[in-house]
PDB file of N, CA, C and O in Angstrom:
ATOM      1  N   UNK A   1      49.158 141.509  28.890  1.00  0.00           N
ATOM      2  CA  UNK A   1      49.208 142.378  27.760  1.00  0.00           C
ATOM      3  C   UNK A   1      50.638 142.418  27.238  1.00  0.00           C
ATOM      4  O   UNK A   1      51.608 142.139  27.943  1.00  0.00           O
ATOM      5  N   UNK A   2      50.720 142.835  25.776  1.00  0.00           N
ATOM      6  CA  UNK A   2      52.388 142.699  25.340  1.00  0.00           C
ATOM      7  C   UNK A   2      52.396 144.040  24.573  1.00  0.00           C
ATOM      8  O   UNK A   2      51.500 144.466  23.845  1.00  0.00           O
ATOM      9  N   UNK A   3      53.012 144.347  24.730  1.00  0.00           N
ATOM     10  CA  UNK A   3      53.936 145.722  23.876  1.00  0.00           C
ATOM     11  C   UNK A   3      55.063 145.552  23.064  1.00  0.00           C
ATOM     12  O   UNK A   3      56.258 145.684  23.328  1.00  0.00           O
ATOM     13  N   UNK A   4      54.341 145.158  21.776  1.00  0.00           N
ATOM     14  CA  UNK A   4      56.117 144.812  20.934  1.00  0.00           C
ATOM     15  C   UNK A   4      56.270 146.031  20.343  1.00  0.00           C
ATOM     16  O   UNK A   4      55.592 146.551  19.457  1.00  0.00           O
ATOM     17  N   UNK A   5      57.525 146.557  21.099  1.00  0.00           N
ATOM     18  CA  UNK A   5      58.643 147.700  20.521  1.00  0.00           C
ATOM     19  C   UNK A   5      59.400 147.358  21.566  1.00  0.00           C
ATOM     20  O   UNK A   5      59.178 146.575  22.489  1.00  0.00           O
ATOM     21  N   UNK A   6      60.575 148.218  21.250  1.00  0.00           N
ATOM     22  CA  UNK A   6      61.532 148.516  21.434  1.00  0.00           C
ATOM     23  C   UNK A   6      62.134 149.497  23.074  1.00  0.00           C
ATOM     24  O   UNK A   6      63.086 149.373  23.844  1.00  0.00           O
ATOM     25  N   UNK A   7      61.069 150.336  22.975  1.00  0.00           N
ATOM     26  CA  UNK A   7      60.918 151.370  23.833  1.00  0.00           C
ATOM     27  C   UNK A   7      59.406 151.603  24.019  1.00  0.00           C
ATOM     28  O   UNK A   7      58.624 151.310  23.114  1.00  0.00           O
ATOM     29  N   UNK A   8      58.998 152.120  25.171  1.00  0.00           N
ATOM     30  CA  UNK A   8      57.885 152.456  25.606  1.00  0.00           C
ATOM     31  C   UNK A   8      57.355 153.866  24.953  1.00  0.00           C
ATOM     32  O   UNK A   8      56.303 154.378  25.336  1.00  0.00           O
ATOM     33  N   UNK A   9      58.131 154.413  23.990  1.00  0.00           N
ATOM     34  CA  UNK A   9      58.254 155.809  23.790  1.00  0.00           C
ATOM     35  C   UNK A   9      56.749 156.087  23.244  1.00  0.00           C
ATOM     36  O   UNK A   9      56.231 155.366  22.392  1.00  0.00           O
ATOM     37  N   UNK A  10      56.069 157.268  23.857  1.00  0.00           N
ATOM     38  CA  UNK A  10      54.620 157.179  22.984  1.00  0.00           C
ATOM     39  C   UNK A  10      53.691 156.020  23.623  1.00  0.00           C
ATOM     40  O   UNK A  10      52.494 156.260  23.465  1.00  0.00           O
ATOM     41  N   UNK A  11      53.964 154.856  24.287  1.00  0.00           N
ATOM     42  CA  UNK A  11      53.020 154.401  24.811  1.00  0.00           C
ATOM     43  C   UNK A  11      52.947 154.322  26.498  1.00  0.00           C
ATOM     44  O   UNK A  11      53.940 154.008  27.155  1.00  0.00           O
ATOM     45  N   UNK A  12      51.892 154.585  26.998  1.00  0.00           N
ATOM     46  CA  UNK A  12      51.335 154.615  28.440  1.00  0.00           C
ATOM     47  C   UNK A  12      50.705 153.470  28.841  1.00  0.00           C
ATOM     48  O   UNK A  12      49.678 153.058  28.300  1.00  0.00           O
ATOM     49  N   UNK A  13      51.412 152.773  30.017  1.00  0.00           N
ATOM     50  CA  UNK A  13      51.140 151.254  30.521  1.00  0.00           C
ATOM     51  C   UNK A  13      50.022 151.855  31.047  1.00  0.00           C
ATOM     52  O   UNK A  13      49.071 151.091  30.883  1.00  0.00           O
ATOM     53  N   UNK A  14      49.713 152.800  31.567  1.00  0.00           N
ATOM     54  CA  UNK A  14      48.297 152.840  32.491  1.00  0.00           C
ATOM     55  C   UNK A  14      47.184 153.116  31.703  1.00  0.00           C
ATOM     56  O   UNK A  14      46.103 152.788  32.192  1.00  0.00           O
ATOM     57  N   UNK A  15      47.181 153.660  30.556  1.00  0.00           N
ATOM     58  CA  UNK A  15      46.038 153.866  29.209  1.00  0.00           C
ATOM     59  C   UNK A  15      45.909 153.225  28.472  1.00  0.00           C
ATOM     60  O   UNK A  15      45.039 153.417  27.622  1.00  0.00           O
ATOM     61  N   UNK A  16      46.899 151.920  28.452  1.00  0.00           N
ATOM     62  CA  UNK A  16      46.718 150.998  28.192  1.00  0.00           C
ATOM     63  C   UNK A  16      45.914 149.772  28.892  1.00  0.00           C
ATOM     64  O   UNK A  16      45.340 148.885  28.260  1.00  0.00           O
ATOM     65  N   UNK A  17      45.976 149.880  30.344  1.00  0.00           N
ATOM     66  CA  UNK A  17      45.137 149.110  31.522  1.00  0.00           C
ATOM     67  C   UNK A  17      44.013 149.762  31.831  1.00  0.00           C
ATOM     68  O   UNK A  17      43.192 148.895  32.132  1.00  0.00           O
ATOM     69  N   UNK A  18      43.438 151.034  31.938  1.00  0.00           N
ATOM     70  CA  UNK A  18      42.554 152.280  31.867  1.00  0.00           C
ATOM     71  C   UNK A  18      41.673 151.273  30.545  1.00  0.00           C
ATOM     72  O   UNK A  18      40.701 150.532  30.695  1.00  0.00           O
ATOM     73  N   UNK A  19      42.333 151.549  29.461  1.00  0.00           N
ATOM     74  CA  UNK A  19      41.204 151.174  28.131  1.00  0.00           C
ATOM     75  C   UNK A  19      41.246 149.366  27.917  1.00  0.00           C
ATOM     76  O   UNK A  19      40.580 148.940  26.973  1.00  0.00           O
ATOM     77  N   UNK A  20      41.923 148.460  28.678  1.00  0.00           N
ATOM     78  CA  UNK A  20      42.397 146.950  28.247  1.00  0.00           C
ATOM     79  C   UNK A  20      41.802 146.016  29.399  1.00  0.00           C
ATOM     80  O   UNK A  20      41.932 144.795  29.318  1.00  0.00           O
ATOM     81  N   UNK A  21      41.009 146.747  30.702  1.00  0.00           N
ATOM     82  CA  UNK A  21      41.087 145.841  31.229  1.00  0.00           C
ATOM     83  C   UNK A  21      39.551 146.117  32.215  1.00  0.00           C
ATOM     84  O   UNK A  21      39.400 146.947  33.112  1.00  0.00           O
ATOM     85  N   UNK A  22      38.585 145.158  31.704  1.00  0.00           N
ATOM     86  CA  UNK A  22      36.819 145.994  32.072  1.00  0.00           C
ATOM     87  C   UNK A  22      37.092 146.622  33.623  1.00  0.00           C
ATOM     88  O   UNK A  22      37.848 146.239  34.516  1.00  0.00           O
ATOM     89  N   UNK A  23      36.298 147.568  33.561  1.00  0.00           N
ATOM     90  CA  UNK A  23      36.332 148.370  34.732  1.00  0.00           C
ATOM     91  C   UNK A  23      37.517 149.362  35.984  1.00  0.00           C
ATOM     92  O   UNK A  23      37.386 149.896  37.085  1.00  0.00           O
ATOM     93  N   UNK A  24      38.922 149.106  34.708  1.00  0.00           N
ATOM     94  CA  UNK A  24      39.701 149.321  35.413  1.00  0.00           C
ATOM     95  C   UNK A  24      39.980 150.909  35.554  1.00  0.00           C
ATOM     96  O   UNK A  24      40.585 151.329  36.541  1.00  0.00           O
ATOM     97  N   UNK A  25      39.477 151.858  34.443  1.00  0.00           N
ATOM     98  CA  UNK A  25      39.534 153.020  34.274  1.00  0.00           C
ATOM     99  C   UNK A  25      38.677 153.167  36.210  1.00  0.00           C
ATOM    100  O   UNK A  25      39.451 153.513  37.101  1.00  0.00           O
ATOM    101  N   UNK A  26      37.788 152.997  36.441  1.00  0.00           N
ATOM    102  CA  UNK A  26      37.068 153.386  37.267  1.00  0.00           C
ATOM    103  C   UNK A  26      37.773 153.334  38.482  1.00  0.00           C
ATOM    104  O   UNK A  26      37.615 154.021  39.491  1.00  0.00           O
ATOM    105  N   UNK A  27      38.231 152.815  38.351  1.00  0.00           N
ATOM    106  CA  UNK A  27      39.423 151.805  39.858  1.00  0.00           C
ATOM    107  C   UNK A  27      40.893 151.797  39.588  1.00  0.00           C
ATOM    108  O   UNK A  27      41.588 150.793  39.741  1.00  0.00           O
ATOM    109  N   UNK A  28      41.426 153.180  39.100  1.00  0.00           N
ATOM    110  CA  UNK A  28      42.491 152.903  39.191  1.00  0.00           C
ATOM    111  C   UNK A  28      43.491 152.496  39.869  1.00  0.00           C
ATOM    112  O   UNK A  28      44.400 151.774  39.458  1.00  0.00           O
ATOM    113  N   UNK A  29      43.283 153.198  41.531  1.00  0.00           N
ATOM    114  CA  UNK A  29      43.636 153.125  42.573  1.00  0.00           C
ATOM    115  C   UNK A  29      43.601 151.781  42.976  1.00  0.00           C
ATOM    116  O   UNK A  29      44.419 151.151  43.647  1.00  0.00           O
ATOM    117  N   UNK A  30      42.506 151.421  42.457  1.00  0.00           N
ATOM    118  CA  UNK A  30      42.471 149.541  43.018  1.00  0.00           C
ATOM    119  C   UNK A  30      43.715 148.905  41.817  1.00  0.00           C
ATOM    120  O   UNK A  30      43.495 147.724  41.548  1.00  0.00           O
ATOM    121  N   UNK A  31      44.545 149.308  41.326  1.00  0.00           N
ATOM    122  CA  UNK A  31      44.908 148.444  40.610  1.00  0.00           C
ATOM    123  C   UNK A  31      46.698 148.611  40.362  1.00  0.00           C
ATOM    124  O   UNK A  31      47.365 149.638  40.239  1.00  0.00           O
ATOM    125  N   UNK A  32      47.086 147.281  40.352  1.00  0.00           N
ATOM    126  CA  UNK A  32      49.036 147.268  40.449  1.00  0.00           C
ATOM    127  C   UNK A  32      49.498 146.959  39.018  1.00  0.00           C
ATOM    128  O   UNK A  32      49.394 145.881  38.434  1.00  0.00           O
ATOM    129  N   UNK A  33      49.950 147.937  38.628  1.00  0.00           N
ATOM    130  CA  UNK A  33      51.134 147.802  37.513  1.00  0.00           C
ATOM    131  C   UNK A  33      52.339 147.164  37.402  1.00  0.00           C
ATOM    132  O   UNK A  33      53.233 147.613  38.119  1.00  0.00           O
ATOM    133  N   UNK A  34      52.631 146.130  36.616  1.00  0.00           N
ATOM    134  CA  UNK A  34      54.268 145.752  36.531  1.00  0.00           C
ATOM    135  C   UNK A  34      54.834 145.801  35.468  1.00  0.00           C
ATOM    136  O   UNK A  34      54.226 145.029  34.727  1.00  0.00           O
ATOM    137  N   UNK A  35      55.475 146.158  35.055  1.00  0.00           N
ATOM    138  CA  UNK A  35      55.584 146.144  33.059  1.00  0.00           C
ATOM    139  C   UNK A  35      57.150 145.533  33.518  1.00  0.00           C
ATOM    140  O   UNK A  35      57.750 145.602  34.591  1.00  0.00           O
ATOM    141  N   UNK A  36      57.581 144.796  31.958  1.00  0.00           N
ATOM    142  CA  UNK A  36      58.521 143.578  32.332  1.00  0.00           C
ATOM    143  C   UNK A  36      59.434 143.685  31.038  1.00  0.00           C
ATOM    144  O   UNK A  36      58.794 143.310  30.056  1.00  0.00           O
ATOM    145  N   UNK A  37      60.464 143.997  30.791  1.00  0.00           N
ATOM    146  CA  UNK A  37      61.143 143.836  29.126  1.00  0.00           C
ATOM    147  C   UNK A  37      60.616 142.520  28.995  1.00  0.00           C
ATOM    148  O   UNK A  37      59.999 141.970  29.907  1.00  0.00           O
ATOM    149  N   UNK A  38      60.822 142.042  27.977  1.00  0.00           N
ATOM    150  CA  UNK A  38      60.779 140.883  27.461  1.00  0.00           C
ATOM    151  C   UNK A  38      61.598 140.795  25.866  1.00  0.00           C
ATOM    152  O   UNK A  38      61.994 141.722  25.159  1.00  0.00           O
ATOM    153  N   UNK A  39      61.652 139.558  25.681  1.00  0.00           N
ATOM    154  CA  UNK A  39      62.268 138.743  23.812  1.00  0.00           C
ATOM    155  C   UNK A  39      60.830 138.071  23.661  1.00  0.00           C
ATOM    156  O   UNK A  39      60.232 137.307  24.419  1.00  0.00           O
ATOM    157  N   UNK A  40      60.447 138.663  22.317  1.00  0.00           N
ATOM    158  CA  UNK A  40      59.311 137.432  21.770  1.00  0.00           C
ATOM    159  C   UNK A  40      59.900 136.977  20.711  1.00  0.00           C
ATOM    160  O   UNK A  40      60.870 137.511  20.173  1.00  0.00           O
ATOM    161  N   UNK A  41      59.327 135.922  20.336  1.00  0.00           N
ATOM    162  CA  UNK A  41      59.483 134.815  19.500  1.00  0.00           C
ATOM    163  C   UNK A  41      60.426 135.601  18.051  1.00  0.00           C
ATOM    164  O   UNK A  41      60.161 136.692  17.546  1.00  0.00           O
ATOM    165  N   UNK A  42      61.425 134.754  17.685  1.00  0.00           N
ATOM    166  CA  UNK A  42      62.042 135.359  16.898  1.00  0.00           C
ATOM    167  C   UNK A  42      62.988 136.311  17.509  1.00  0.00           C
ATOM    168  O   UNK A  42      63.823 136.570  16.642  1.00  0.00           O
ATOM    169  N   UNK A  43      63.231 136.908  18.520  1.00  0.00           N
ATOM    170  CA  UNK A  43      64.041 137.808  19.086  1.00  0.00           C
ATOM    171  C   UNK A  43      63.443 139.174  19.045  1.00  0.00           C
ATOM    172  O   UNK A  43      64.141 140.158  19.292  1.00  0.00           O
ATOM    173  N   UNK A  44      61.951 139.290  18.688  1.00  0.00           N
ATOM    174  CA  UNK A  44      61.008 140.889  18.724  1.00  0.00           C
ATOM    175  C   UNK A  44      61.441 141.643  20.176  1.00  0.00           C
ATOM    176  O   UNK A  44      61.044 140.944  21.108  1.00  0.00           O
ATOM    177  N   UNK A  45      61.999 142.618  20.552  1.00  0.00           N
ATOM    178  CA  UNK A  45      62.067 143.056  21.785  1.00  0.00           C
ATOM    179  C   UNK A  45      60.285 143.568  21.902  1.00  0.00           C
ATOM    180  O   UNK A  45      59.410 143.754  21.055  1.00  0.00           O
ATOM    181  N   UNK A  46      60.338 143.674  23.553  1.00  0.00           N
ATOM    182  CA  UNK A  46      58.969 144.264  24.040  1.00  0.00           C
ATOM    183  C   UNK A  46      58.699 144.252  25.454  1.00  0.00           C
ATOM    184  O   UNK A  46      59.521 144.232  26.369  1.00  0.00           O
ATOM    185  N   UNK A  47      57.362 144.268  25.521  1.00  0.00           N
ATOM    186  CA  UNK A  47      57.515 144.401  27.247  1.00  0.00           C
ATOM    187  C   UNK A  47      55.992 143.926  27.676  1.00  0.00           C
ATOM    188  O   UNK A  47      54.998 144.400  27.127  1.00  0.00           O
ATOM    189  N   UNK A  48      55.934 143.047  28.601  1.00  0.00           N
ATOM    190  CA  UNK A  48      54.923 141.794  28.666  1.00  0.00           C
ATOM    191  C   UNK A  48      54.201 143.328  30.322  1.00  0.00           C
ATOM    192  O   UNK A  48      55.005 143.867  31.083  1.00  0.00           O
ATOM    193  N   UNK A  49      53.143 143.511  30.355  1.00  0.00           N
ATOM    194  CA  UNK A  49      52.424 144.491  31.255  1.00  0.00           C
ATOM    195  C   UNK A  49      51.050 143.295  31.863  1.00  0.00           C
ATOM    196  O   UNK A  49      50.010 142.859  31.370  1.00  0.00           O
ATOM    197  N   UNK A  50      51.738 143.136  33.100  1.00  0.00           N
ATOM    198  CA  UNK A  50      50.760 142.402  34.190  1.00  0.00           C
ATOM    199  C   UNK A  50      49.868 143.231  35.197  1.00  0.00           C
ATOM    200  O   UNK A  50      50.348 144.168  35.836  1.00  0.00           O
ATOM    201  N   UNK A  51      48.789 142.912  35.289  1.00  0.00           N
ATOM    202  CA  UNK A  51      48.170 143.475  36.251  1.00  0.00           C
ATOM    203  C   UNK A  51      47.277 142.989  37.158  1.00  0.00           C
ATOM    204  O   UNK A  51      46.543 142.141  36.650  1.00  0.00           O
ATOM    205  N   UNK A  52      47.014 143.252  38.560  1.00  0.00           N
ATOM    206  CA  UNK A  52      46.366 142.818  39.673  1.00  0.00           C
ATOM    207  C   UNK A  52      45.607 143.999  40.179  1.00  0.00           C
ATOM    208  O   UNK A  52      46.116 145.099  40.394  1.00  0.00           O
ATOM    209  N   UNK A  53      44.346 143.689  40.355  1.00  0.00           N
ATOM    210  CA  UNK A  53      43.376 144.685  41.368  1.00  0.00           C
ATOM    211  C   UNK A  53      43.211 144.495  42.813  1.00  0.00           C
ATOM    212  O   UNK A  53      43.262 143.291  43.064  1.00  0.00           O
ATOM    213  N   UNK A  54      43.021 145.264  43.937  1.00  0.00           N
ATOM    214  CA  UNK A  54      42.979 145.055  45.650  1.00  0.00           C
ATOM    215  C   UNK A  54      41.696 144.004  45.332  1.00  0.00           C
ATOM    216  O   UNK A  54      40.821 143.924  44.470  1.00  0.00           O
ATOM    217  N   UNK A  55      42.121 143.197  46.604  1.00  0.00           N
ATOM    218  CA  UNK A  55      40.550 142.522  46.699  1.00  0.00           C
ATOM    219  C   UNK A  55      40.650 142.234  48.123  1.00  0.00           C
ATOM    220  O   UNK A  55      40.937 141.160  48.652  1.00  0.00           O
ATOM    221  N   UNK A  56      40.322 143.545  48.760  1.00  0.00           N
ATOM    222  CA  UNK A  56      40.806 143.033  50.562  1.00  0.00           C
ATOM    223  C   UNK A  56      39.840 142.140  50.923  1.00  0.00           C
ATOM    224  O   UNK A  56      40.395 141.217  51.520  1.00  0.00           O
ATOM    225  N   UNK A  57      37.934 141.866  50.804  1.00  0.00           N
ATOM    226  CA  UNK A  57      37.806 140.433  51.071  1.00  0.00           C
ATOM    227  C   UNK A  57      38.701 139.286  51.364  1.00  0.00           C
ATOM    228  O   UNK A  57      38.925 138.628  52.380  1.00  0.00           O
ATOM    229  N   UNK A  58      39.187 139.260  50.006  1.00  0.00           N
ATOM    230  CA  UNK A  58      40.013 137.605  50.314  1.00  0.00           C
ATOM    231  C   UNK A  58      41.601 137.830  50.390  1.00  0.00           C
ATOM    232  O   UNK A  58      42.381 136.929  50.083  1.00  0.00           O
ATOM    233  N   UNK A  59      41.995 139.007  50.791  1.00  0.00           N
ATOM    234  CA  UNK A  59      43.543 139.517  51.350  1.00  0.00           C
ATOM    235  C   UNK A  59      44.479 139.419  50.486  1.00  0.00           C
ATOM    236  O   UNK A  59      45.665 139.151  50.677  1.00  0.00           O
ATOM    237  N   UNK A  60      43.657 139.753  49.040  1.00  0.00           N
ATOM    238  CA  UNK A  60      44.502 140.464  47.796  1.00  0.00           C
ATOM    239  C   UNK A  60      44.624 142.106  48.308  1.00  0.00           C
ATOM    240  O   UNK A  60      43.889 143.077  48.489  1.00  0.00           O
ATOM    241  N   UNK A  61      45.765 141.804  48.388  1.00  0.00           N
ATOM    242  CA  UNK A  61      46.469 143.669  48.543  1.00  0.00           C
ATOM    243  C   UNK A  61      47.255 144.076  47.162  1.00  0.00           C
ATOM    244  O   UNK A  61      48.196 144.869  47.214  1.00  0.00           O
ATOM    245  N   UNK A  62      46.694 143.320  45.553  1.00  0.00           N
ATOM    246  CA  UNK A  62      47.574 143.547  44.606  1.00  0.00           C
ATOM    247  C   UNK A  62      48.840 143.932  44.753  1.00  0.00           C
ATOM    248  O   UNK A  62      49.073 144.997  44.182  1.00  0.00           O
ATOM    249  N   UNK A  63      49.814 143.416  45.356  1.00  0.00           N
ATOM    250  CA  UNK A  63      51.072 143.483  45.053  1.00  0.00           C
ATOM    251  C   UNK A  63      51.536 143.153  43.719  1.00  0.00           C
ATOM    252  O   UNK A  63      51.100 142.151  43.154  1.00  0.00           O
ATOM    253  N   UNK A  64      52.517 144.033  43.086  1.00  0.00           N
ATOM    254  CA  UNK A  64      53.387 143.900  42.300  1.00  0.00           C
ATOM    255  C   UNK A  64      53.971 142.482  42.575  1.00  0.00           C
ATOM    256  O   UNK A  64      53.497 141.511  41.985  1.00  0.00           O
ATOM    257  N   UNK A  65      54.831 142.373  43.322  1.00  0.00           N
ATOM    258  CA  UNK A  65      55.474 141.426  43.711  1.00  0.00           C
ATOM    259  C   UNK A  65      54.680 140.025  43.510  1.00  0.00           C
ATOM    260  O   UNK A  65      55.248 139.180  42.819  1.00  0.00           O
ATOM    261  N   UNK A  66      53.381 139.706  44.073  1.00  0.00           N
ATOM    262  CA  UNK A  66      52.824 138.841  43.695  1.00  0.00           C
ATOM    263  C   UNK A  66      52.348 137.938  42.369  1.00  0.00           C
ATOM    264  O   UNK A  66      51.807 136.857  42.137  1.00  0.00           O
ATOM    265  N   UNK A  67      53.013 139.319  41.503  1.00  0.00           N
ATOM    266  CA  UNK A  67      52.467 138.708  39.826  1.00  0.00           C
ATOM    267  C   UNK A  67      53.928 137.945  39.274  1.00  0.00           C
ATOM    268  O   UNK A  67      53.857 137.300  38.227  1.00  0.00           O
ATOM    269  N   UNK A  68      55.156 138.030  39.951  1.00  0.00           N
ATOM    270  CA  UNK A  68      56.158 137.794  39.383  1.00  0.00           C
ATOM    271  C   UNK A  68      56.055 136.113  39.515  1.00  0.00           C
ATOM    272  O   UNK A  68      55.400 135.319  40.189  1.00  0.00           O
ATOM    273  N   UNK A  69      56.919 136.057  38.645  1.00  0.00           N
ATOM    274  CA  UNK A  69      57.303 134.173  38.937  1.00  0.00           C
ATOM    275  C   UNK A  69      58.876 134.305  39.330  1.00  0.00           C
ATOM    276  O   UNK A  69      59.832 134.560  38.598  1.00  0.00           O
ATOM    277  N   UNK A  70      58.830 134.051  40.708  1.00  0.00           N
ATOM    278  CA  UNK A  70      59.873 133.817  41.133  1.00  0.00           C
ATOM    279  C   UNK A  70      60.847 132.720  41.273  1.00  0.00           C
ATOM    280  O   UNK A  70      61.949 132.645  41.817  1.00  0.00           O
ATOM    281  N   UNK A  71      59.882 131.638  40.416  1.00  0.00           N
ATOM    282  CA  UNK A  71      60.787 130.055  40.583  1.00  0.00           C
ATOM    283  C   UNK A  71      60.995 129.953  39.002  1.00  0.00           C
ATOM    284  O   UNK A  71      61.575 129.061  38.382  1.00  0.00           O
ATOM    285  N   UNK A  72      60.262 131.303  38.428  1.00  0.00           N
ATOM    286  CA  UNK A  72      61.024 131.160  36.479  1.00  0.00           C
ATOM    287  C   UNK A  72      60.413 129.665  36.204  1.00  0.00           C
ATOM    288  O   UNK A  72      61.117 128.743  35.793  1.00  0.00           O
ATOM    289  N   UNK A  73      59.044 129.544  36.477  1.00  0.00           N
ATOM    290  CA  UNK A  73      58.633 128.417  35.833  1.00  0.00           C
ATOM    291  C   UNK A  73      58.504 128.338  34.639  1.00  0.00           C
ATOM    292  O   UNK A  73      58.787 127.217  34.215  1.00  0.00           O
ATOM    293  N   UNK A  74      57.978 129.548  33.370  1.00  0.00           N
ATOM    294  CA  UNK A  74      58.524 129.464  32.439  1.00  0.00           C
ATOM    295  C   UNK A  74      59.301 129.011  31.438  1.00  0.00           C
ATOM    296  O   UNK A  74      59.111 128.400  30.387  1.00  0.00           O
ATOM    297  N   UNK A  75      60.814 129.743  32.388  1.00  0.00           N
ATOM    298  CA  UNK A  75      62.318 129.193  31.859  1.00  0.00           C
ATOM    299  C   UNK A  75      62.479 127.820  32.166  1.00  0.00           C
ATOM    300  O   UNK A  75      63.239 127.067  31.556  1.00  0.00           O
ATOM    301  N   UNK A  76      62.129 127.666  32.628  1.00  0.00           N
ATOM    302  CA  UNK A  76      62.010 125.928  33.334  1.00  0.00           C
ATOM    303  C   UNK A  76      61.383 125.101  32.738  1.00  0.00           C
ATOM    304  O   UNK A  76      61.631 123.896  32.771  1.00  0.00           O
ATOM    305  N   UNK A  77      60.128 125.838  31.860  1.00  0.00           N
ATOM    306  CA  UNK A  77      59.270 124.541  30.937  1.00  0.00           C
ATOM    307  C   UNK A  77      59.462 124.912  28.912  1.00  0.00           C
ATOM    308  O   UNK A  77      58.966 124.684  27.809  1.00  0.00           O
ATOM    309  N   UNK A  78      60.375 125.497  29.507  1.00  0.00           N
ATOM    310  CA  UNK A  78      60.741 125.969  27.763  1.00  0.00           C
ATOM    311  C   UNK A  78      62.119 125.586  27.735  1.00  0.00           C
ATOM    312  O   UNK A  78      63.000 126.115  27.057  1.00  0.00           O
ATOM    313  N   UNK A  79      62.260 124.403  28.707  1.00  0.00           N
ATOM    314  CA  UNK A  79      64.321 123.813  28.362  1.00  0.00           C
ATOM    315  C   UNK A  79      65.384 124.321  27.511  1.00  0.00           C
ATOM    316  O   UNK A  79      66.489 123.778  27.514  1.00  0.00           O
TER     317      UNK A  79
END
């Protein structure tokens, strides 16, 4: 999900995942927030909002941590 402004002011990452993402209102508890500044295209400031749900079956414990890209593959394929 992306949030182009400036500031979060007036908007709620979790009523935003609550109403953006099927079934997540129900399960909140099942579910990890990361919200991220970001630059979009043109230099728009904003803030890119990732999210992961538990799935202890297969030993998803939704970590935060797990949604990041830590090797910046990204930055890496945009030279």
């Amino acid at each position: 999900m992306r949030v182009l402004a400036d500031a979060l002011d007036g908007t709620n990452p979790f009523t935003l995942l609550a109403d953006g993402v099927p079934g997540a209102r129900m399960a909140m508890s099942e579910q990890t927030l990361v919200v991220v500044g970001a630059e979009f295209a043109g230099g728009a400031p904003g803030f890119i909002i990732l999210n992961n749900r538990v799935d202890l079956a297969s030993g998803d414990h939704a970590s935060g941590e797990e949604l990041q890209d830590h090797g910046c593959a990204i930055g890496r394929s945009s030279g």
